[in-house]
N, C-alpha and C positions, 0 to 999 in steps of 0.2 A: 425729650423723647421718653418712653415707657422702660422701664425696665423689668422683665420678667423672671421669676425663680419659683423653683419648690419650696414648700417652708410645713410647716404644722401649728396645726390649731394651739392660739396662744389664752391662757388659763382668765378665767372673766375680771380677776383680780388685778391682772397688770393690760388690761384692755385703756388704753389711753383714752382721755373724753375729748382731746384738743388736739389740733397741733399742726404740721407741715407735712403732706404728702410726699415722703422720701422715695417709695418701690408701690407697684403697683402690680397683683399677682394674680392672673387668672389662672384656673383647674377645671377640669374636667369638660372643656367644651374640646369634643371632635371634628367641627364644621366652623362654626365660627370663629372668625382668625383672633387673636388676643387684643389688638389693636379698635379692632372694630366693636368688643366688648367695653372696651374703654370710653370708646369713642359716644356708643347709646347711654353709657354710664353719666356720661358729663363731667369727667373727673381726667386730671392728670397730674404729673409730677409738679410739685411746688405749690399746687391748690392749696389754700385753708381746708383742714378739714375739723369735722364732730362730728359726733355722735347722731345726733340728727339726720344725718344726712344719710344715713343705712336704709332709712324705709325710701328717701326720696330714690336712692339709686336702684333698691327691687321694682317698685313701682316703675322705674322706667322702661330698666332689662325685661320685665314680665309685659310691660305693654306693648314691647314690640312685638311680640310673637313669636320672638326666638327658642325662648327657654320656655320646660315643663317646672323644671324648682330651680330656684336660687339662693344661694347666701351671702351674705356679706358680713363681715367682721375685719376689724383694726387691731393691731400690739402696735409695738414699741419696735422702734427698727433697730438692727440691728449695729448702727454705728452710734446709736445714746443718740440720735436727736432726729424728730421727727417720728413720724408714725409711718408702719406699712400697712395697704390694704389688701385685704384679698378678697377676689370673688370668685365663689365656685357656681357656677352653671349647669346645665345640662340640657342639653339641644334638643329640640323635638322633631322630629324625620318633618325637615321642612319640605319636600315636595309631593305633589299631588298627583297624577292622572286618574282623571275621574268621569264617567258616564253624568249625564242629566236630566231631567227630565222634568217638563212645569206644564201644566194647565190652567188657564186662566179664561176670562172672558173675552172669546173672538181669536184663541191664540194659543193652539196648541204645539209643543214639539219638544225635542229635546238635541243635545248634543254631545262632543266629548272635550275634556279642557286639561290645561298642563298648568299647573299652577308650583313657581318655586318661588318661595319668600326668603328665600337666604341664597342666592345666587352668587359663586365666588366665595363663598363666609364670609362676603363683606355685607350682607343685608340689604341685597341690592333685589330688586322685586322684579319676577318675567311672569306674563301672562300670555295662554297661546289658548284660546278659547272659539269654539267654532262650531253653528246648531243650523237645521233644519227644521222648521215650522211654518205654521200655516199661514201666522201672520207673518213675523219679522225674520228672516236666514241671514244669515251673517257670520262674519268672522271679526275676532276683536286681536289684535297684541300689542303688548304694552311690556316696558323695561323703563322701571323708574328705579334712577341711583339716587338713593336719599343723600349724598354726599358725593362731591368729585376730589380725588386723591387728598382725602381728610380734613377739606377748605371745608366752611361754610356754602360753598356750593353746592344745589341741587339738581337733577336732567331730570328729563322723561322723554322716550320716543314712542309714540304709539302710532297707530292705524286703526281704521273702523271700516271694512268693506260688508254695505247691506244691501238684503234686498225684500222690501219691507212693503207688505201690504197694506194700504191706509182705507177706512172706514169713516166718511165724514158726517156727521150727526147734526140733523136741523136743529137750527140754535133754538131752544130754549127761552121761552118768551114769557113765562110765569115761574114763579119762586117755589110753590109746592106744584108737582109731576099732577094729571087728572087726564082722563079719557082722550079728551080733546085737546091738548097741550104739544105740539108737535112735533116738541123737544125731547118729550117722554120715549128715550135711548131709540128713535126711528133712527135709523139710519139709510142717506138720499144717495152719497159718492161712492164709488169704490175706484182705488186707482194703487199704482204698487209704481214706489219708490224707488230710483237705484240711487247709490248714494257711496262713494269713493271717497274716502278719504284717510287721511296722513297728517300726523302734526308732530311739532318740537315743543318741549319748554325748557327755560331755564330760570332758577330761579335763583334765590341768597337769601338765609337765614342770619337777619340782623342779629338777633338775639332771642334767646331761650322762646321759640314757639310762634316768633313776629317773623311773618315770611313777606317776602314780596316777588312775585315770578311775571314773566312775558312768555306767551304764546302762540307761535306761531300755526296755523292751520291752513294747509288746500285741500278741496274738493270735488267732485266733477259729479254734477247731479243733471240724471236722463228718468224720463216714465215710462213707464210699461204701456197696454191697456185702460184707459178710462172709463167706467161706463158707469150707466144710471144703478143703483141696489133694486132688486128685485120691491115692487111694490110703489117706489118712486116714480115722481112725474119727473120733466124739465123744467114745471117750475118750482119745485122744489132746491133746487140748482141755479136757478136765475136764469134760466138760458129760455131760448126760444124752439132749436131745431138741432137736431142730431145732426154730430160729425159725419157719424156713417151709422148702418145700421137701422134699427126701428123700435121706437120705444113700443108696440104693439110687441113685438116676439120679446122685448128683452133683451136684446142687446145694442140698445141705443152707446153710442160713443158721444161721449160729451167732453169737452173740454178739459184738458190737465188743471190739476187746482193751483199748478203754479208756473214756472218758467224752468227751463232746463239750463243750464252754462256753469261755467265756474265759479265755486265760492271761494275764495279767499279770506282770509281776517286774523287778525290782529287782540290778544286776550292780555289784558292786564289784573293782576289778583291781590290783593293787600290782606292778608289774613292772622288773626291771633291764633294758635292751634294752641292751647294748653287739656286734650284728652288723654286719657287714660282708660287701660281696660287689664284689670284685675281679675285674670284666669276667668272673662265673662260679663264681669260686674265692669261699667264704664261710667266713669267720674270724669269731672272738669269740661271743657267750656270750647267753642268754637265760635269767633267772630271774623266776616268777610265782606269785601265787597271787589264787586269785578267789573269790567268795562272791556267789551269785546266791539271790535268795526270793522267794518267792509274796507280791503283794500284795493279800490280799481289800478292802483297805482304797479300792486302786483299783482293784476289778470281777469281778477273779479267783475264776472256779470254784475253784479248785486252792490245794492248798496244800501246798508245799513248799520246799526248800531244796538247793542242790547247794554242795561249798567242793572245790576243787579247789587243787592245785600243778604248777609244767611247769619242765622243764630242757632247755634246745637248748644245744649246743657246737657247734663246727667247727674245725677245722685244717687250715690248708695243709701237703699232705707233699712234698717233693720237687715243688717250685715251682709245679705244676700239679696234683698229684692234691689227693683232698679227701677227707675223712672228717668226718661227722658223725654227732653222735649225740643223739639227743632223746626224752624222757622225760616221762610226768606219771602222777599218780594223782589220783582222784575218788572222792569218796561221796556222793549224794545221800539222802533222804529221804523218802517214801512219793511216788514221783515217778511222775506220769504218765507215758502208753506215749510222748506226743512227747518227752520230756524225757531217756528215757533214756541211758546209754550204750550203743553200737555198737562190735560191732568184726566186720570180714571186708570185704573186698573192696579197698580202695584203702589203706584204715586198717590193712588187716593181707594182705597180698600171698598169696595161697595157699589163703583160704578162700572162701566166697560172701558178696555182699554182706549185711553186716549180719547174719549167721549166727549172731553171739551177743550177748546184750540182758543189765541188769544195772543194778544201783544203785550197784554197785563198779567200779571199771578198774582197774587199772594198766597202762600200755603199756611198750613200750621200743623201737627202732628205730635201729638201728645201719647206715649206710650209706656205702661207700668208693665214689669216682669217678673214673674217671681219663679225659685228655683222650683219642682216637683222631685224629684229624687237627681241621685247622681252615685253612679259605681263606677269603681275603678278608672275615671277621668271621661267615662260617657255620664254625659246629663243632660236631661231635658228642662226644660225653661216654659210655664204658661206666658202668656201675654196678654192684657187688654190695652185698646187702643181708639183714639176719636183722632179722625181726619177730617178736616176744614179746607176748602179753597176757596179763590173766588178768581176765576178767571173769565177774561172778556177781548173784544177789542175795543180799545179805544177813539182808536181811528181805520179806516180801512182805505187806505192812498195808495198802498203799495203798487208799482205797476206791474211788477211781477207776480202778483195773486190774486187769481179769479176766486172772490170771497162768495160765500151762501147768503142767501137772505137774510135778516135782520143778524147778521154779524158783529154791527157796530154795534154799540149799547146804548139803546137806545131809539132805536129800527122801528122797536116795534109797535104793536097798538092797543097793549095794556096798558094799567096804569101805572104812573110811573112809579108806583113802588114797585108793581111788577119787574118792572123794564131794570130796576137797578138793584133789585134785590135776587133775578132770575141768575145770573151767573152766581152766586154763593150757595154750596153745595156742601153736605158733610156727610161723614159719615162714620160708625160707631162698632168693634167688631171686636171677637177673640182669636188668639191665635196660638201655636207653639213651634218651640226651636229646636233642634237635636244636635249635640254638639259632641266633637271627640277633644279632650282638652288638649293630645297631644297631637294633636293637627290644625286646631283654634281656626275651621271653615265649620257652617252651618251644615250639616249632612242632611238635613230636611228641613222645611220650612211651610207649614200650613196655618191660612189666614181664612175667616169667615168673616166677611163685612156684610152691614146691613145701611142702603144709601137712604137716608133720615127723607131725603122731601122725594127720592122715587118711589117708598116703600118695595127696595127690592134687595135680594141677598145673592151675592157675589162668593163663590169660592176660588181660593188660590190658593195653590200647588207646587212647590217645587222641591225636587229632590235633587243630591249631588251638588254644583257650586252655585248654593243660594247669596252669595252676596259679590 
């Protein structure tokens, strides 16, 4: 167990370089309980300790997000054998209510959100987040205990209830966008989402950063309204005849692009987490792989399977810039329309949201940051950034999704470098961040992308909780 005390700073000369972790002393945190500073610290009674290990312990206290400054420093304990340590902290007003507001392509609105990162002083994280927009309305909450009564266990309980407008875009049948290309961001569907859901996880931290979690998830997905987009045939849709209505006036009803009933499933996560974020500046590494399935066995309409892999890096370059670069790819299995992969709009900077659908991914995102000023703990951050995908279907069997024309890769009646070079997309842009260090959420976030084979320019917007 920890044992806590007051003490005073001990002289640099009798600062022990080795030894056994006898007392362990934190100061000045008002919110965060003693235990749990220890706890982030990775340090207890009996530990080996040195010298060394003073930056690894800031390094972690500051990456959580708890603290604005911290110290640490060792003497000599008080009974001649062993070392004491001490850390002093200081808490940054961890909770948030905050207005929103973002602009993007096909997807304006805003909202208001309760964000507390240190819930309890045990650093247990609650999100109450909840917008009206044009595209996606929804409410999000989420309470993740990064530890269960100071085990190696981790939880998380969330919910996601949306109600989200979808925009389906005729696939793309050539590599660079031109006149006649009828991929070039037309957009044929329109149909709006409802989408209920609830999930658990629970997880275990083997060791230092190796997590391995299970998740469970229900859901209950109904549509709204289907109809043709203003400008579109039926066959552009695949279809022959309107549900109701009349494609002459514009409100032909066509077909839901998917199946309505209960999702269930099943998430498994094996992940290295060794990140770091230095008052901004983020360092070290993220390796993962997951494997989520439909479970008819509890309820599930659907049946399918997604396995996915993710790669995040980052580097400090010259003390203050940053570069990161983060990566994954995914295959799913005759996967309903909520399940699929997305890519355009936040996901891929240059295109419209959500502009290409797929059972395949592959991303990549490559992004440098460098500081522009910074007073009294506000600073702004430039950005440049190049986004890559390449998403498609591989197959189109599902029986629950009425897919669009040349879907599959491969549909269509270019050549075939067309045909398999048309889903790979990228795109190249600058941005900036605006940041309070003693609140460590983004306060703004404005991005300008330019999509390389649409030749077109995309702006995004968001102010209040940009991440």
């Amino acid at each position: 167990m920890f044992v806590f005390a007051s003490t005073s700073l001990a002289s640099a000369d009798s600062t022990p370089s080795s030894g056994v972790i006898k007392e362990i002393l934190v100061e000045e945190n008002t919110k965060t309980d003693d235990d749990t500073v220890a706890l982030i610290a990775r340090i207890e009674v009996d530990d080996d300790w040195n010298l060394d290990m003073i930056e690894e312990i800031k390094a972690r206290l500051i990456s959580s997000g708890l603290f604005k400054d911290v110290t640490v420093f060792s003497e000599p304990h008080k009974s001649g054998d062993g070392v004491k340590v001490t850390i002093v902290v200081k808490d940054k007003h961890s909770w948030v209510i905050a207005p929103a507001f973002y602009t993007q392509p096909t997807n304006i609105g805003g909202g208001i959100g309760f964000g507390e990162n240190n819930l309890f002083g045990k650093n247990q994280k609650l999100l109450l987040y909840g917008q009206i927009a044009t595209g996606d309305s929804f409410f999000i909450g989420a309470w993740v205990i990064p530890n269960l009564g100071g085990t190696r266990l981790y939880a998380q309980f969330d919910t996601f209830l949306k109600s989200q407008r979808n925009f389906e875009y005729a696939v793309p049948t050539t590599y660079i966008n031109d006149v006649a290309d009828q991929g070039a961001n037309k957009a044929v569907r329109e149909s709006r989402l409802n989408y209920l859901n609830a999930g658990a996880k629970l997880g275990i931290e083997l060791f230092r950063g190796f997590k391995f979690d299970v998740r469970i998830r229900g859901a209950r997905v109904s549509y709204g309204k289907t109809k043709l987009v203003e400008g579109a045939t039926l066959a552009d849709v695949g279809e022959d005849v309107c549900l109701s209505g009349s494609e002459a006036t514009g409100d032909c009803e066509v077909e839901d692009p998917g199946a309505k009933g209960n999702d269930v499933s099943t998430e498994f996560t094996l992940s290295i987490d060794r990140r770091a974020n230095y008052y901004g500046i983020a360092t070290g590494y993220k390796y993962s792989a997951s494997f989520e399935n439909a479970q008819p066995g509890f309820g599930s309409d659907f049946r399918y399977f997604l396995a996915g892999i993710g790669i995040y890096r980052a580097e400090k370059i010259l003390d203050r810039h940053n570069l990161i670069f983060k990566s994954s790819i995914g295959y799913g299995r005759q996967l309903p329309f909520q399940q699929e992969y997305l890519t355009g709009g936040s996901s891929m900077r240059g295109w419209l949201n959500n502009q290409f659908r797929g059972d395949f991914r592959a991303v990549a995102n490559l992004e440098y940051s460098v500081p522009i000023f910074t007073i009294k703990g506000f600073g702004v951050r430039g950005l440049a950034f190049w986004d890559s995908a390449y998403t498609t279907f591989l197959n189109t069997t599902s029986p629950d999704r009425n897919y669009l024309p040349n879907s599959q890769r491969g549909d269509g009646t270019s050549t075939k470098f067309q045909e398999y070079m048309a889903p790979f997309k990228n795109s190249v842009g600058v941005g900036t961040r605006f940041y309070l260090r003693q609140i460590v959420l983004p306060l703004l976030g404005l991005d300008v992308g330019y999509g390389l084979e649409a030749g077109d320019v995309q702006v995004y917007l968001a102010i209040g909780l940009t991440d």
